[in-house]
C-alpha positions in Angstrom: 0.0 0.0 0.0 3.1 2.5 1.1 4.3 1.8 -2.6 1.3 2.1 -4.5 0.5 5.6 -2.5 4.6 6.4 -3.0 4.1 5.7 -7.1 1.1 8.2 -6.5 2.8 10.7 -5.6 5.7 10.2 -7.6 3.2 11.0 -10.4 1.6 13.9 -8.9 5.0 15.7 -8.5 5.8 14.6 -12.5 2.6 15.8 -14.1 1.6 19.0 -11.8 4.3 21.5 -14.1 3.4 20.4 -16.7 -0.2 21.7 -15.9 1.5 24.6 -14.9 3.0 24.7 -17.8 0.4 24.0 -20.0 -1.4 26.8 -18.3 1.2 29.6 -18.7 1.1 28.7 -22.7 -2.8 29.0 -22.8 -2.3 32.7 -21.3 -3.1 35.5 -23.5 -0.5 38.0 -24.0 -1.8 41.3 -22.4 -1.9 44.1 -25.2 -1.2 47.7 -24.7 -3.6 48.5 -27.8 -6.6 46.2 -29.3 -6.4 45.3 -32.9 -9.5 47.9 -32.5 -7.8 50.5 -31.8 -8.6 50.7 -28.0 -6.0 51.5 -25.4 -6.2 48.6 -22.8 -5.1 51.2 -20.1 -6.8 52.4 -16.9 -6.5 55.7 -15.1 -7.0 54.5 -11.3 -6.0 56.3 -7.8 -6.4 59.9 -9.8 -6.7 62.6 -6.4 -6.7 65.4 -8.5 -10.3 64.6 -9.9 -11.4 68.3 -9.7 -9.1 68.7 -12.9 -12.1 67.1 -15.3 -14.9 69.9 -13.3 -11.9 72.2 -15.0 -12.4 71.1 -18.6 -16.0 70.3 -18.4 -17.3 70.6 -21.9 -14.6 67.8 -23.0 -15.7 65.7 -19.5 -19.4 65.5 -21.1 -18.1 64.9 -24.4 -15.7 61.8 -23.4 -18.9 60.3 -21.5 -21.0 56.6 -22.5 -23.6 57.5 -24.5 -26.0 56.3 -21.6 -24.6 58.7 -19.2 -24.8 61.5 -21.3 -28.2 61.3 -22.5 -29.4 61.1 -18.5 -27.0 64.3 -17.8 -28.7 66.0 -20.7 -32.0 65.1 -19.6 -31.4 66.1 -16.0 -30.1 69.1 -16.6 -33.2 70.3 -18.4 -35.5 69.3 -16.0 -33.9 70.5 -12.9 -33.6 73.8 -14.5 -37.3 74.0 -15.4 -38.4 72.6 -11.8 -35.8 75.7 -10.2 -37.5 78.5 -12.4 -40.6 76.7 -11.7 -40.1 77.1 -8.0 -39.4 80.4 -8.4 -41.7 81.4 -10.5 -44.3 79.5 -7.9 -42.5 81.5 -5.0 -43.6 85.0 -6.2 -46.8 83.7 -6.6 -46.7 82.8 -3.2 -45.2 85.8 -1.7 -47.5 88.6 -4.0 -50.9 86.3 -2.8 -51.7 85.1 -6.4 -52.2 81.7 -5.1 -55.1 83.1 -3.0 -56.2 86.1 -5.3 -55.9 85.1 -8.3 -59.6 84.5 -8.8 -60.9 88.0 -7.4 -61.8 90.7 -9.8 -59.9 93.9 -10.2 -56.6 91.8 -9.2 -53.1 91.9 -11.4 -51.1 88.7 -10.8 -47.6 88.6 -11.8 -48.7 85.7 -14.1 -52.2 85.1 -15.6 -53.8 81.7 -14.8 -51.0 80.6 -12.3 -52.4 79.3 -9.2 -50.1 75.7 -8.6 -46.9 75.2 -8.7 -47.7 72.6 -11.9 -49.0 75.9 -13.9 -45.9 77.2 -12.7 -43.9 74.6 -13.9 -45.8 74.5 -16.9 -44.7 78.0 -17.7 -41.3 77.7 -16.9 -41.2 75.3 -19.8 -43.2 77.5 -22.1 -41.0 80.7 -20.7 -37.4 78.4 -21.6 -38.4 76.7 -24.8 -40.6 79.8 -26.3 -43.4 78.0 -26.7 -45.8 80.6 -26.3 -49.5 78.8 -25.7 -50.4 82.6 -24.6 -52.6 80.9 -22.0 -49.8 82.3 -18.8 -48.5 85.3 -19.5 -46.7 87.7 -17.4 -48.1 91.0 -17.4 -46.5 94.4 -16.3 -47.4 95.3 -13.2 -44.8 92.4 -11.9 -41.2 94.0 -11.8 -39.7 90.9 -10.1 -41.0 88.7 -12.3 -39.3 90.5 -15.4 -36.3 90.4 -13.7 -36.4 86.5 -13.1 -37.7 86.1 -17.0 -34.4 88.2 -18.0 -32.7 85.8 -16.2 -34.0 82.5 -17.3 -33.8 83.8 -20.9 -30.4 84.1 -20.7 -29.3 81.1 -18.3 -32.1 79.1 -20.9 -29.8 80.3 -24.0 -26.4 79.5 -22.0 -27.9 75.8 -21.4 -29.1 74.8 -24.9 -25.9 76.7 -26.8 -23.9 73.7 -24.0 -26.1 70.9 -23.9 -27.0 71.0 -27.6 -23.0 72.0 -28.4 -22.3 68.5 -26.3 -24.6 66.9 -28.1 -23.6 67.7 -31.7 -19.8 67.5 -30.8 -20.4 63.8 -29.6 -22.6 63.0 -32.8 -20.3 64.6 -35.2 -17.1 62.4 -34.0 -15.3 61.1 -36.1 -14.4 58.1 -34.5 -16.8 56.2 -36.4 -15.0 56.9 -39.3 -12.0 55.0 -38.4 -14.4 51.5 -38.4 -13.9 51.8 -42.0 -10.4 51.9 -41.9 -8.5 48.6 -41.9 -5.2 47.2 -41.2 -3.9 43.8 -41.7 -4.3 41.1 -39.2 -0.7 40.4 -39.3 2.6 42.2 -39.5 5.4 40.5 -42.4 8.8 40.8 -42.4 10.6 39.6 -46.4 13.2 40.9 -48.3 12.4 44.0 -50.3 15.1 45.8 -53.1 17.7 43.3 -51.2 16.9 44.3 -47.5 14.6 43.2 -44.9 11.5 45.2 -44.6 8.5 44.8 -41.9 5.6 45.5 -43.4 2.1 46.0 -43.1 -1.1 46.7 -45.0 -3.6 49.7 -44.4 -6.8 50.3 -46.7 -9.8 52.9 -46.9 -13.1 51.4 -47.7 -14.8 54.8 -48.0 -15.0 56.3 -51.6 -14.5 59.5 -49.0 -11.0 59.7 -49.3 -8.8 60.9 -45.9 -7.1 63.9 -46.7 -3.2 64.2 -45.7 -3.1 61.0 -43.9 -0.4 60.1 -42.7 0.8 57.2 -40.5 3.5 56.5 -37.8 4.8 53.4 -35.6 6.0 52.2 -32.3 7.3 49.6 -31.2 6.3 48.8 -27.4 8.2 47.0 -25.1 10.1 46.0 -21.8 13.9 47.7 -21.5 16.4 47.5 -18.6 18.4 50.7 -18.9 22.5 50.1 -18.3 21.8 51.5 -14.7 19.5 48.8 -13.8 16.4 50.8 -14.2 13.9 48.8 -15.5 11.0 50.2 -17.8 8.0 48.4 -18.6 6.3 49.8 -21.5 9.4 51.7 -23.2 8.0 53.4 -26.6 10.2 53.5 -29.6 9.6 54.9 -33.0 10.1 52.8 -35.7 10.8 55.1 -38.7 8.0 54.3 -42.1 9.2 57.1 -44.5 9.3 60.3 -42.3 12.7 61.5 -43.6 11.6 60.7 -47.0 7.9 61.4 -46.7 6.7 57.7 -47.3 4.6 58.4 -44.3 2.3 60.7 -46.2 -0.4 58.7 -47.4 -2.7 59.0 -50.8 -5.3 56.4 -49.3 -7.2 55.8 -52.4 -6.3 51.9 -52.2 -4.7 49.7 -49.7 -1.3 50.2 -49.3 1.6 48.1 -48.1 3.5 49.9 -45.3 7.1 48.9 -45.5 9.9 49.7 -42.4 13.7 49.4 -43.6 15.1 47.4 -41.2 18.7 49.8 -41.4 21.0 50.3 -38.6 18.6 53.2 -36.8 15.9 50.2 -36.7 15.1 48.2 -32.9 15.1 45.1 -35.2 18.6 45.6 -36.3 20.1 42.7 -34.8 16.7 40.7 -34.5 16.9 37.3 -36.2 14.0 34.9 -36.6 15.5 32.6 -33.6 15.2 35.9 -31.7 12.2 37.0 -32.5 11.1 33.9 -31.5 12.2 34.5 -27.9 11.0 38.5 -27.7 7.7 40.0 -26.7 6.8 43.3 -28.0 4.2 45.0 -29.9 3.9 47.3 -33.0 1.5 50.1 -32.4 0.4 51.5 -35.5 -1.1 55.3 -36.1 -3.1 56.5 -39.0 -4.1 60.1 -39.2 -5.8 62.7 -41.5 -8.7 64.7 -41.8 -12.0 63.4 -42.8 -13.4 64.9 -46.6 -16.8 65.2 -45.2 -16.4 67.3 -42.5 -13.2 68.5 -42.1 -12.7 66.6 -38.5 -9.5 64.4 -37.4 -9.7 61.4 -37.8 -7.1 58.8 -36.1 -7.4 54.7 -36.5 -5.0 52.5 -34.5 -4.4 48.9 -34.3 -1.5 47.0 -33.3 0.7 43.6 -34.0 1.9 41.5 -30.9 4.8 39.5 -31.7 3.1 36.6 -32.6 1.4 38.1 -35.4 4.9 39.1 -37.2 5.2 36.4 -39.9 8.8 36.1 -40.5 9.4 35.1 -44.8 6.1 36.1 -46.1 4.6 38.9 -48.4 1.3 40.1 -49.0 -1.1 38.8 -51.4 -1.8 41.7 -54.6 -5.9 42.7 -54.4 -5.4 45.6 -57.3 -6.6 44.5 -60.6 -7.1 46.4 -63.8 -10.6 46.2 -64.9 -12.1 47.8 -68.1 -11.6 52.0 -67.5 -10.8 51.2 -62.9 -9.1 49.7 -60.4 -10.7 47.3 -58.3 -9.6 46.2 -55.0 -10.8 42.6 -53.5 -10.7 43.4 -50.2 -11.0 39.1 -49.7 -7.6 39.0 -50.2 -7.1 42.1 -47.7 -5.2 39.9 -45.0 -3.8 37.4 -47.3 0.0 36.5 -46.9 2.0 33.8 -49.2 4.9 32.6 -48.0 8.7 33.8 -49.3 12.1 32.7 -49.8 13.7 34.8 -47.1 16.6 35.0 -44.9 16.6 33.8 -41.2 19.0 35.8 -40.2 18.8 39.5 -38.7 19.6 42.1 -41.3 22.8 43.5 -39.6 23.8 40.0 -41.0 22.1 39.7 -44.0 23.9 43.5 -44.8 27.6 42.5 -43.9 26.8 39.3 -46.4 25.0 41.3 -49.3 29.2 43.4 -49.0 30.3 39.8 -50.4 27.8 39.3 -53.1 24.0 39.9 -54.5 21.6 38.5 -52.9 19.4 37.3 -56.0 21.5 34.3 -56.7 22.2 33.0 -53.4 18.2 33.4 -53.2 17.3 31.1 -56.0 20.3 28.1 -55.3 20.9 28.3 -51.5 19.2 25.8 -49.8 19.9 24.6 -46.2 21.9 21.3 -47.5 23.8 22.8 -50.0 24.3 26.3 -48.1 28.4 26.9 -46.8 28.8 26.1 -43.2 29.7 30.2 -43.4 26.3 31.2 -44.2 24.8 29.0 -41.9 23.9 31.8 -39.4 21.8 33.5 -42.8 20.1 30.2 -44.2 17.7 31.1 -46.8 15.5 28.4 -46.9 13.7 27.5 -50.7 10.3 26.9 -50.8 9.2 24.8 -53.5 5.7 26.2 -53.8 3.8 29.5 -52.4 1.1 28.6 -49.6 -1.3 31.3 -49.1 -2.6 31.9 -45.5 
């Protein structure tokens, strides 16, 4: 029994890492930006909270939809029921409640006797209705006063409310659902050096005007003085010293990074990659044609979804007298011959040689045990994915 129990537990203490294991591989890698363009980042512990009373305009503006439509409700009827009070309060205090049906008496307001006829008319005073059923007449100097005043706090109300309102509608946030970037991220060989690129596309016949589109590339850095920095943003250059970042978005466009010696990926070959954990944020800007707004769309690439050796699959035809795009193959990758070493290599071997021939007859049993650290493998057909 001590053995059979012993063998037990011998097992126990085998298989439990590699539930562990198997449990750490399952776990989704936490983004810093959704493929929708979301930031997945919380603001929590904020103590200086008057500092959104400061900017309130832009507070209402950056609230749910829900929320906003009860604070635009509330506000509207609290100020009707506080005029209403008031107008119901000099009522009160001039006896119209009590004398308003005796003859030969001037009430401030005709046919108010409740504060519901009061309320009533604070809605009709506000709005400008006008049933002409309560009317303030002229003998009533306090009452003009308070109808100065809700006239003008009535006009300072709608201009915000209504300004909220149309600002929130008029976003353009829903703009940037129609514009779409890849699902992955490739890295090939491009004019004989690497490239990471990436495809964006506009499926608006409203084009965006000056767009334009930068990258970073987020991840964790130690500094040389130990400190350690857990989202460290670098930019990863896409044309802006030779204004390749400037987009004409009329159809989708492949993105391309030069992987040069300014690039983070420098020294990154695919067995490193393999290892790192980073993401690609991507940016694209411009102004809408319609209304003249910004317009900004992001989405991102975790490392995973960097295919090293592939390119992207051509959707631009010629058709009789257009263009047309099949946005099918949108996300559509084929695989490449391509080097699996980083490009500092592939650069100090392209100083012995062209590349195009070692391309087409290297293969990993006939390549020199030299060239071993940039095998180019040779794919003997093109798999789309």
């Amino acid at each position: 029994v001590l053995g059979f129990f012993g063998i037990i537990h011998f097992l126990i203490l085998i298989i439990s890492p590699l539930f562990f294991l198997f449990d750490i591989a399952k776990k989704p890698r936490q983004r810093y930006v959704q493929k929708d363009g979301k930031c997945n980042v919380h603001h929590g512990n904020v103590q200086e909270t008057y500092r959104y009373l400061s900017d309130l305009f832009t507070t209402l503006v950056d609230l749910r939809w829900s929320l906003s439509l009860f604070i635009f409700t509330l506000v509207y009827v609290v100020n009707w029921l506080f005029f209403g009070f008031l107008w119901w309060l000099i009522a009160l205090i001039r006896g119209d409640l009590v004398h308003a049906d005796e003859d030969g008496w001037t009430p401030c307001v005709e046919n108010l006797n409740s504060f519901v006829s009061a309320f009533l008319f604070s809605i009709e005073t506000e709005t400008t209705i006008g049933y002409g059923y309560r009317v303030i007449t002229e003998k009533c100097p306090e009452g003009i006063i308070l109808l100065l005043v809700q006239a003008i706090l009535g006009s300072i109300v709608n201009a915000m409310m209504v300004g909220c309102m149309f600002v929130k509608i008029s976003q353009p946030k829903n703009r940037a659902e129609t514009l779409m970037f890849s699902h992955n991220a490739v890295i090939s060989v491009r004019d004989n050096k690497m490239c990471l690129m990436f495809r964006v596309g506009d499926l608006r016949n409203s084009h965006i005007v000056e767009a334009s589109i930068r990258a970073k590339l987020i991840r964790s850095q130690q500094t040389k003085e130990g400190e350690f920095i857990p989202l460290n943003q670098t930019d990863i250059n896409i044309g802006f010293d030779t204004g390749d970042d400037r987009l004409f978005l009329v159809s989708p466009l492949i993105i391309s990074h030069e992987i040069n010696e300014k690039s983070p990926f420098w020294e990154m070959s695919l067995a490193q990659m393999e290892k790192e954990e980073f993401e690609i944020v991507v940016i694209l800007e411009g102004m809408v044609e319609a209304t003249g707004m910004t317009c900004q769309a992001r989405s991102s690439y975790l490392d995973t979804e960097v295919l090293w050796g592939y390119r992207f699959t051509p959707v631009l035809s010629l058709e009789k007298g257009f263009y047309e795009v099949d946005y099918n193959n949108f996300h559509d990758v084929y695989e490449t011959n391509t080097p699996t070493c980083s490009a500092k290599e592939l650069s100090a071997k392209l100083r012995e040689g062209p590349l195009l021939p070692q391309l087409s007859l290297l293969s990993p049993e006939n390549s020199s045990p030299a060239f071993n650290s940039c095998n180019i493998p040779l794919l003997e057909h093109q798999s789309i994915v």
